[in-house]
C-alpha positions in Angstrom: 13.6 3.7 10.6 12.6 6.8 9.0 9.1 6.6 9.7 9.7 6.9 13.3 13.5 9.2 13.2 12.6 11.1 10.4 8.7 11.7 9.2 7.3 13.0 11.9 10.2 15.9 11.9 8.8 17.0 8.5 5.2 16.3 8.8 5.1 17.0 13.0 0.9 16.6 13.1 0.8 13.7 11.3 -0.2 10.3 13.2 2.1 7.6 11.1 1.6 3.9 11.4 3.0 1.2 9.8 1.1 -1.9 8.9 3.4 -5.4 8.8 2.0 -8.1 7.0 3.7 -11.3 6.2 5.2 -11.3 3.0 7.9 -14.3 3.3 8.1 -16.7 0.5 11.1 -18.6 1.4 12.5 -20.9 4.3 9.7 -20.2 6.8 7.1 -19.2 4.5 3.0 -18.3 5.9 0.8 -19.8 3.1 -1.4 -16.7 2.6 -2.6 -14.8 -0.6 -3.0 -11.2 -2.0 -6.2 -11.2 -0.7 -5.7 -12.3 2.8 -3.3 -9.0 3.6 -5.5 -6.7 1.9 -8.3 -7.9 4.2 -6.4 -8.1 7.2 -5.0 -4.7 6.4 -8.5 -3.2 5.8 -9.4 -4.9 9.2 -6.8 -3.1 11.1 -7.7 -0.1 10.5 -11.6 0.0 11.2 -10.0 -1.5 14.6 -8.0 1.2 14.8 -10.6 3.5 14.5 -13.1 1.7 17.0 -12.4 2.7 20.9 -11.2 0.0 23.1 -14.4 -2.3 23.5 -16.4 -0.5 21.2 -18.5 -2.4 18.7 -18.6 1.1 16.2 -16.5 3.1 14.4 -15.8 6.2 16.5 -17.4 8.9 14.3 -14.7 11.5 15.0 -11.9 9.1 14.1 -13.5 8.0 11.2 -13.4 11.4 9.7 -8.9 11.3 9.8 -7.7 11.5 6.2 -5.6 8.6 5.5 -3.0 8.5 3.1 -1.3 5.2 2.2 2.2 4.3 1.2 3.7 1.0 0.3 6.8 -0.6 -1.1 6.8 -3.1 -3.7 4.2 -5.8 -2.8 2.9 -3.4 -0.3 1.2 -1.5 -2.3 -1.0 -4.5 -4.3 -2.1 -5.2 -0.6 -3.3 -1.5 -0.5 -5.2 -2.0 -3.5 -6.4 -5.1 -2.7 -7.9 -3.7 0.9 -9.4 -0.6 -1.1 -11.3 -3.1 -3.5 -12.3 -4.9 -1.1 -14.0 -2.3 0.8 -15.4 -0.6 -2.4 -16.7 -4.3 -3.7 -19.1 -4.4 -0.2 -23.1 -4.5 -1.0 -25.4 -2.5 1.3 -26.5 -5.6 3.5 -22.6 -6.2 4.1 -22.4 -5.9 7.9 -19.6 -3.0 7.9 -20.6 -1.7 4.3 -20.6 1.8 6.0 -17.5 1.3 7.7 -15.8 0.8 4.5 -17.4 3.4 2.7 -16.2 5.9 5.6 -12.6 4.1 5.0 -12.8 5.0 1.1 -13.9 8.3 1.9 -11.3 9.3 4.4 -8.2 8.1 1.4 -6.9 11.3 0.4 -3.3 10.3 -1.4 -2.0 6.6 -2.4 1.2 6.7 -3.0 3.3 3.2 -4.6 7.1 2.6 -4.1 8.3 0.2 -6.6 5.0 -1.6 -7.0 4.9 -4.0 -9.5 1.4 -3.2 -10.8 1.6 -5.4 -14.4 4.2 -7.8 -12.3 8.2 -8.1 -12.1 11.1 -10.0 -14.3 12.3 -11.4 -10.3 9.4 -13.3 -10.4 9.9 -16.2 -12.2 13.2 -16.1 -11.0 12.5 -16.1 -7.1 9.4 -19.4 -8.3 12.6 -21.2 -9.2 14.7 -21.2 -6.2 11.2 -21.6 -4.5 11.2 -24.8 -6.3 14.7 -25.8 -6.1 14.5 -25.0 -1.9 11.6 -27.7 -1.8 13.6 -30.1 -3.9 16.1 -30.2 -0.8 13.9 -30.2 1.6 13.1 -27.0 2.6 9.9 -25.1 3.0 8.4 -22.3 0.1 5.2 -20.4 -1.2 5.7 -20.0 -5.3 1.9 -19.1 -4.6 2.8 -15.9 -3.4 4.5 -14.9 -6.2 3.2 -16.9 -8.9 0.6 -13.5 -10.1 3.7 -11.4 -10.4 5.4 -13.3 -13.5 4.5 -10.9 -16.0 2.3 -12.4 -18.7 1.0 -14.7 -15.9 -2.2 -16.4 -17.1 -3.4 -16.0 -13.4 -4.7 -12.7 -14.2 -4.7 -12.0 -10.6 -3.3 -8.2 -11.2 -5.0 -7.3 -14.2 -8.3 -7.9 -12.5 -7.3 -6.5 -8.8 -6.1 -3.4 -11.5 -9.2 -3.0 -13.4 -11.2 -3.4 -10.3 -8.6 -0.4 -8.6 -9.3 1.5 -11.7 -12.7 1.6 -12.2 -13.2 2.4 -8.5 -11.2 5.4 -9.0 -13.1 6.4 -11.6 -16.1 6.1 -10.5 -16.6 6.2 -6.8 -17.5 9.7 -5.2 -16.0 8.7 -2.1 -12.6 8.2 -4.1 -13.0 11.6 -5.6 -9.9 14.6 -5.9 -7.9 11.1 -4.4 -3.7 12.2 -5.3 -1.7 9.0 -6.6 2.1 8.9 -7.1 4.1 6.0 -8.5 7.8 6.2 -7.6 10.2 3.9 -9.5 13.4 2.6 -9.4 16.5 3.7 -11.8 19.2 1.3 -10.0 19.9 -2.2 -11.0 19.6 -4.9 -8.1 22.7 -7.4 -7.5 19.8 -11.0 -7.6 22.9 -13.0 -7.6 26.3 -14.2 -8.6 26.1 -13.5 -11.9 23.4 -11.0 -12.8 22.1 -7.6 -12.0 18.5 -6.2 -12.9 15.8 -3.6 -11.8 14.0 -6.0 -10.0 9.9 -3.3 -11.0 10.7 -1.8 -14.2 8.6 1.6 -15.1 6.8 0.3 -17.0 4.9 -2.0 -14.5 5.5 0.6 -11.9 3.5 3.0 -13.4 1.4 0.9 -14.7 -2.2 2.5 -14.8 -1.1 5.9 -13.7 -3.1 8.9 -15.2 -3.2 12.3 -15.0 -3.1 13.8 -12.3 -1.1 11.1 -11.0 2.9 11.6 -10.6 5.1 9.4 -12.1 8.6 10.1 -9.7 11.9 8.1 -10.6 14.0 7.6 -7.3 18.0 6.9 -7.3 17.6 3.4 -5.9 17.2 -0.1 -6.6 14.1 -1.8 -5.5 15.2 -2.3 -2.0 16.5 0.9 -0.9 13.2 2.9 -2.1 11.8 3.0 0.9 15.2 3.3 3.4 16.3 6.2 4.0 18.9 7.6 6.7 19.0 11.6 6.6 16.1 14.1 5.7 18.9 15.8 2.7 18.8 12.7 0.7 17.4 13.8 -2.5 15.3 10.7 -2.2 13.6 11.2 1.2 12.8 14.6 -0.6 11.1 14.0 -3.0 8.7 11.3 -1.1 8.3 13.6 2.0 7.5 16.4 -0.5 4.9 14.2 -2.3 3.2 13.4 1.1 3.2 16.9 2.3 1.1 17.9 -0.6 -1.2 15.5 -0.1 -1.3 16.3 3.7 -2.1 19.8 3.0 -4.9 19.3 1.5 -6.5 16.4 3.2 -8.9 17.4 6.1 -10.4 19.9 3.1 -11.0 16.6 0.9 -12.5 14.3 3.4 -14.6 17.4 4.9 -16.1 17.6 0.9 -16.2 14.7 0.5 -18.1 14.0 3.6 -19.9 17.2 3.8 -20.8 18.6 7.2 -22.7 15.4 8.8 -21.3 13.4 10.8 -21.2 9.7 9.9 -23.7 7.6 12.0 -20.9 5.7 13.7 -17.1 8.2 10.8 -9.3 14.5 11.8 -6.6 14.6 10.1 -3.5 12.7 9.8 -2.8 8.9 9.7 -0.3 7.6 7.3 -0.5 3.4 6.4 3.1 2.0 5.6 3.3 -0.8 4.0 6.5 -3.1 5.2 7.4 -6.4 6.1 7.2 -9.2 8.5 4.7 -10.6 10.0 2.1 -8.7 12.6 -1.7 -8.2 11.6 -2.2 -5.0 12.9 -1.7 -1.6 13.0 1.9 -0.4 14.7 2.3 3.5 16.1 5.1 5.2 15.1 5.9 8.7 17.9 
C-alpha cells in the first residue's frame, strides 16, 4: 500500500488518509448513487475535523490544507462532495463547515477519472444484466451515467456544476488540478483489450493551469505502486509535493488571519475501494 509504505517517506509531515467507499457493482452489489459517496465522503471529513464529542468543527483543524486524490470513480465522488458543499445556502445548518472545507482544498488531483464517461461502461451494464439473468445480484445504476453519450446527463451537470465553482468561488481560489491518464490497454476479457478512460474523458474539463500527466499504466495499475523509483510513483509524488508546498500559504490567504468561528497543514483524501464510510489513517 503505498500510501502507508511509501508516501509518507516522500512527503514525512503530511497526515494521509484514505477514504473507502463502496464502489461494487457486481455479485454483492450496495445500491447507492454518485451522490450518496460524495456526501458521505464530505461527512467524514467535517467528522474528522470535530474532536471526539464535539458538536463543532475544531477551528485549528479546520484550517489543514487538504489535497484530494482519487482513482477512476473516485474522483467523481470528490467532485461530487465539493459540489455538494459549495451548493449549501446560508440557513444550511453546516453551511460554514463546508465553506471552511472548500476553503482548506488546495490541490485535486484525478487518476484515470472518467470525467465525460468510459467505453467499459456499457460493457460492464451487460454482464450486469446477463449476471441477473442467472440469478445473481447487480447495480447497472451505478454505472449507467458513465456510458458516454448517456442521456442521464448525470456528469455533464456534476461537471458544469465542478466548473463553475472553480471559477467562481473565492474559497476555491489558486486551487492546483492535475489529471493523470492512462497510455496502457486493459485485458476486459477473452477476446479484447482497451483503455478502459481514454484522455479525452480523463482530461476532460482541464484548463490552464491544470496538468494534464500521462502515466505508463492501464486503468488499474494507476494508482498501485511498489517502489518510490517507478517513474510512475514519480511523477504523482512530484505533483503532490508541489501542491504541498504551497498549501498552508493558500488556505492562510485564503482565510486571512481570523480564525474561523468553529475552522494546519497536511491531510491528503485517497479515494479507493470497498466499503467503509469513514475516514482511515495511514502512519
Amino acid at each position: 500500500m503505498w500510501l502507508r509504505d511509501l508516501l509518507p517517506r516522500d512527503l514525512p509531515d503530511a497526515r494521509v488518509l484514505s477514504f473507502e467507499y463502496d464502489s461494487q457493482w457486481l455479485r454483492d452489489p450496495n445500491i447507492v448513487t454518485l451522490e450518496d459517496c460524495g456526501n458521505r465522503l464530505l461527512e467524514s471529513i467535517l467528522w474528522d475535523r470535530t474532536h471526539q464529542g464535539s458538536q463543532s468543527m475544531c477551528p485549528i483543524m479546520a484550517r489543514r490544507p487538504i489535497i484530494l486524490l482519487g482513482h477512476s470513480y473516485g474522483g467523481l465522488v470528490i467532485k461530487q462532495a465539493m459540489v455538494t458543499a459549495a451548493k449549501a445556502v446560508r440557513d444550511d445548518p453546516k453551511y460554514e463547515y463546508y465553506q471552511a472545507f472548500l476553503a482548506s482544498i488546495v490541490g485535486v488531483q484525478f487518476l484515470g477519472t472518467p470525467h465525460n464517461g468510459s467505453t467499459f461502461a456499457e460493457a460492464g451494464i451487460l454482464q450486469a444484466r446477463v449476471n441477473v439473468a442467472f440469478g445473481g445480484a447487480a447495480n447497472a445504476e451505478l454505472l449507467r451515467p458513465l456510458v458516454v453519450g448517456s442521456t442521464l446527463k448525470i456528469l455533464h451537470e456534476l461537471h458544469a456544476a465542478f466548473r463553475y465553482y472553480l471559477e467562481n468561488l473565492d474559497h476555491l481560489s489558486g486551487l492546483s488540478s492535475t489529471y493523470f491518464y492512462e497510455t496502457k490497454k486493459m485485458k476486459l476479457g477473452p477476446l479484447e483489450t482497451k483503455i478502459v478512460v481514454d484522455k479525452n474523458s480523463a482530461c476532460y474539463g482541464s484548463r490552464a493551469p491544470s496538468e494534464e500527466v500521462p502515466l505508463e499504466a492501464n486503468h488499474k495499475e494507476l494508482n498501485k505502486f511498489e517502489s518510490r523509483y517507478e517513474s510512475n510513483y514519480k511523477r504523482v509524488v512530484g505533483c503532490l509535493a508541489h501542491v504541498h508546498k504551497r498549501a498552508k500559504d493558500l488556505v492562510e490567504a485564503r482565510l486571512g488571519s481570523n480564525e474561523p468561528s468553529f475552522l494546519s497543514l497536511n491531510t491528503l483524501a485517497d479515494l479507493n475501494r470497498v466499503p467503509i464510510q469513514q475516514l482511515r489513517p495511514w502512519g
